[in-house]
C-alpha positions, -999 to 999 in steps of 0.1 A, spaced: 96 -411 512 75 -390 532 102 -386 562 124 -376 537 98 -348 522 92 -338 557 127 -334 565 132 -313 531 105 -290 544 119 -288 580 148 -279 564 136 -254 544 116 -235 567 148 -231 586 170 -220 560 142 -194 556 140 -183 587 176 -180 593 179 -159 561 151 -139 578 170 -134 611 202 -124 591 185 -97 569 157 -83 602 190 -63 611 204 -45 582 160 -35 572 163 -22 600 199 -5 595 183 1 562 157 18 574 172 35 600 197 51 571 173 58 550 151 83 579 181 99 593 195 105 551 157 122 550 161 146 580 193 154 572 184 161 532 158 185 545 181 203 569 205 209 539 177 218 518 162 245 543 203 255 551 210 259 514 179 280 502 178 302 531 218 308 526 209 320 490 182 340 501 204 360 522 232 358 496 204 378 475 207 349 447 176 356 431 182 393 428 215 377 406 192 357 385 165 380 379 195 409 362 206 377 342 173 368 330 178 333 349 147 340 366 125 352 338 139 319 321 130 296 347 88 313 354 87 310 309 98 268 321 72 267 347 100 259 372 103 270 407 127 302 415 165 296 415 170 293 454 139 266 455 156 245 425 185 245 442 175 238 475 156 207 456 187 196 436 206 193 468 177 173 487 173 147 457 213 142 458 216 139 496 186 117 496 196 95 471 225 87 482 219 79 516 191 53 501 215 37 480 238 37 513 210 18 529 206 -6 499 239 -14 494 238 -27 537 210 -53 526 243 -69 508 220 -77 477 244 -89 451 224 -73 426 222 -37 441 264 -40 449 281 -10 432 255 16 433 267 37 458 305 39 437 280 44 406 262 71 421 294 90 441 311 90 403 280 104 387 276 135 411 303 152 400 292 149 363 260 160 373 275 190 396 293 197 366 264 194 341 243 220 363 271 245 362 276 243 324 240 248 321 237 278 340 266 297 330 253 287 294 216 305 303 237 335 316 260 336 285 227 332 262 209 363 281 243 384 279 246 377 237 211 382 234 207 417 249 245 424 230 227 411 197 201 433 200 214 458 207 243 458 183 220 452 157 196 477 166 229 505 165 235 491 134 202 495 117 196 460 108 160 447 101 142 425 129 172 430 158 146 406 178 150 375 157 185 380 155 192 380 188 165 351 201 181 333 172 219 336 191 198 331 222 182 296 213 216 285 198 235 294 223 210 272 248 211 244 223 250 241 225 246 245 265 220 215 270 241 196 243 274 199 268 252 194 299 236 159 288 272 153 271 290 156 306 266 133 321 269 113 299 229 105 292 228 95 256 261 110 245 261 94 206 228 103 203 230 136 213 257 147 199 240 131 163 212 154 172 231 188 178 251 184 146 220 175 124 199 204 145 225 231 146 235 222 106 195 222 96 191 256 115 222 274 98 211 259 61 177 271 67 187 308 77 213 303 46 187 293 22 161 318 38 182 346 38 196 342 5 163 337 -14 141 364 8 168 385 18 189 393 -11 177 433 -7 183 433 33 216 418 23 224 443 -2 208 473 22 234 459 48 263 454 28 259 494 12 253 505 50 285 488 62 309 496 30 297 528 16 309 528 -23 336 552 -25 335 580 -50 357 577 -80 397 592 -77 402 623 -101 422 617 -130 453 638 -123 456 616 -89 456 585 -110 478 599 -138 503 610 -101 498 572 -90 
């Protein structure tokens, strides 16, 4: 009995370090990844924020009010966050490179995973942006159309298009990424249809005159036809 627990042990401790002398390598492949996937992230990350720099990127994004947008966020300028975004994406997926050589069974697939998600991700970063530029461009052409027009409070007109307008853009974003998608989408339509029956019900029980001031401004009553016209007619 006890030569056969000691040979169960002797046994053991060799399976264990035979699994030990097939796995030293690929930590150390691993590892080895995982460094040269870091110098390399910050190259691109250096590469791509001086590239905007000299492109004059943030000149770009402070006319469109991307910059203004991202200091009211307490976020770093546009060049830095991009330079970050393309660090994290490079990083990550030269760690999951190196995971995927320890030839866990558990950790198989993510680097497939991951190179599907970029693209959503790319994609979701470009929908949000050009949906911060497109929320700036109708706010200043809300205000100012309503200020031409003479309508009251021009600034909660147009913030109001603003923040809509940001609300659809972060719906798409997180929608093409697909983070949550039934539950955001839930959440837009019971947000957006709450916003528009509260500006509904608050404009129709406090703003009946405004309404009324508007409506006279835009269609003038016209003054009554003579008589021989309508005995012509």
């Amino acid at each position: 009995m006890a030569e056969q627990v000691l040979q169960a042990l002797q046994q053991a401790g060799m399976n264990f370090l035979q699994s030990a002398a097939d796995l030293l390598p690929r930590v150390v492949l691993t590892v080895s990844i995982v460094a040269m996937g870091w110098l390399i992230a910050v190259v691109l990350r250096w590469l791509t924020r001086s590239g905007l720099t000299r492109v004059g990127f943030g000149r770009l994004c402070e006319r469109q009010g991307v910059a203004a947008m991202l200091r009211e966020s307490d976020l770093p300028k546009a060049e830095v966050l991009a330079g970050a975004i393309v660090f994290w994406l490079t990083f990550v997926g030269f760690l999951l490179s190196g995971v995927d050589v320890l030839g866990f069974a558990a950790l198989q697939g993510l680097v497939s995973e991951f190179a599907l998600f970029v693209p959503r991700l790319l994609t979701g970063i470009v929908i949000l942006v050009v949906g911060f530029v497109f929320a700036n461009f109708a706010w200043r052409a809300t205000q100012l159309a309503a200020v031409n027009a003479r309508i009251p409070s021009p600034r909660v007109l147009s913030g109001t298009v603003r923040g809509l307008v940001l609300i659809l853009a972060v719906a798409m974003a997180l929608d093409q990424i697909a983070v949550a998608r039934t539950i955001v989408l839930t959440a837009f339509a019971i947000a957006f249809g709450a916003v528009m029956l509260g500006l509904a019900i608050a404009f129709g029980v406090g703003g009946g005159g405004i309404a009324r001031r508007i409506l006279d401004h835009w269609f003038p009553p016209q003054p009554p036809a003579d008589a021989e016209e309508l005995r012509h007619l």
